[in-house]
C-alpha positions as CSV (number, residue, x, y, z in Angstrom):
1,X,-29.9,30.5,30.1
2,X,-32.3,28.4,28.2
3,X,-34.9,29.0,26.0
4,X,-37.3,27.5,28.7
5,X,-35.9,30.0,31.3
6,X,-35.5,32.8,28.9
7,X,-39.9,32.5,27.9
8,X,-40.5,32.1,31.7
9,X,-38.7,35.3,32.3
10,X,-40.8,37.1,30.0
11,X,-44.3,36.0,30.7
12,X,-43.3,37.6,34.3
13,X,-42.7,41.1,32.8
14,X,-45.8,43.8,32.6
15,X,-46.8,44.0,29.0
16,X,-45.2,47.1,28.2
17,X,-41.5,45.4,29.1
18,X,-42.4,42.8,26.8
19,X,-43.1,45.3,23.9
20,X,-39.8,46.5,24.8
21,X,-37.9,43.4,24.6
22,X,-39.6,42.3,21.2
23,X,-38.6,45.9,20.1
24,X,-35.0,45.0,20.9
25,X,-35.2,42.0,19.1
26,X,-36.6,43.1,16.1
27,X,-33.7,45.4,15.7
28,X,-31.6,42.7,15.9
29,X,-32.9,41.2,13.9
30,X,-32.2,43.5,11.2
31,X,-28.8,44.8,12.1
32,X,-28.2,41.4,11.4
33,X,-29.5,39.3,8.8
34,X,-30.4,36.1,10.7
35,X,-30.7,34.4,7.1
36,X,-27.0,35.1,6.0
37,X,-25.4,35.9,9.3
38,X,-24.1,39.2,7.4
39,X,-24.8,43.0,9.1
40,X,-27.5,45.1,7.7
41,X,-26.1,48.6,6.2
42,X,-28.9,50.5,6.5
43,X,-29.2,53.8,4.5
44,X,-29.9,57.1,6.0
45,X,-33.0,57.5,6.9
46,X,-35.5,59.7,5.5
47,X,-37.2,62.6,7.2
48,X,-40.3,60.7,7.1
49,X,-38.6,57.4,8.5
50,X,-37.5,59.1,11.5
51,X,-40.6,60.8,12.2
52,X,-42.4,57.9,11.9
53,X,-39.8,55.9,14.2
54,X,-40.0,59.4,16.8
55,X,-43.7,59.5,16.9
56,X,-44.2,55.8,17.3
57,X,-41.4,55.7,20.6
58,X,-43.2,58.9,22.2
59,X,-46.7,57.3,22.1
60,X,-45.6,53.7,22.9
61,X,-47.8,52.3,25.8
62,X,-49.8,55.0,25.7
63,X,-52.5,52.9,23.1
64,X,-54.8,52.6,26.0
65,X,-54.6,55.4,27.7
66,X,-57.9,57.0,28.2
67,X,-58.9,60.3,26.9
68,X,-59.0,62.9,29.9
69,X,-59.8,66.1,27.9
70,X,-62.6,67.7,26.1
71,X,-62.7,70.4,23.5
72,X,-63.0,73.3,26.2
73,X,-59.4,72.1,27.3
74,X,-58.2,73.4,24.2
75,X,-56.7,77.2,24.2
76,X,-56.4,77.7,20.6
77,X,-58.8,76.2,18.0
78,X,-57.9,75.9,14.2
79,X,-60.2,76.2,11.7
């Protein structure tokens, strides 16, 4: 597959496959070092790093979601 094919195959995917696929290459990307060809050893990852990483997967493609609640939806409210 060429590079021609392989660009035409992703301007026909919804948006949210494309976010996908550029996910997929980013991590790549840096399992593999495109500069020296080497792997990347990555350290273990903080508690905050993984958070971070969980929290952005759960609310990917939701960015435009509209809000369908209101503060009387709420059960509990913190003050």
């Amino acid at each position: 597959m060429g590079y021609a094919e392989l660009i035409s195959k992703l301007e026909a995917l919804p948006r949210e496959k494309r976010a996908e696929v550029f996910d997929f290459v980013e991590f790549l990307a840096v399992r593999c070092d495109t500069a020296t060809g080497k792997p990347f050893v990555h350290a273990e990852w903080t508690d905050a790093e993984f958070s971070e990483l969980s929290m952005h997967q759960a609310l990917r493609g939701m960015e435009e979601e509209a809000v369908s609640y209101t503060r009387d939806d709420l059960r509990e409210r913190w003050q």
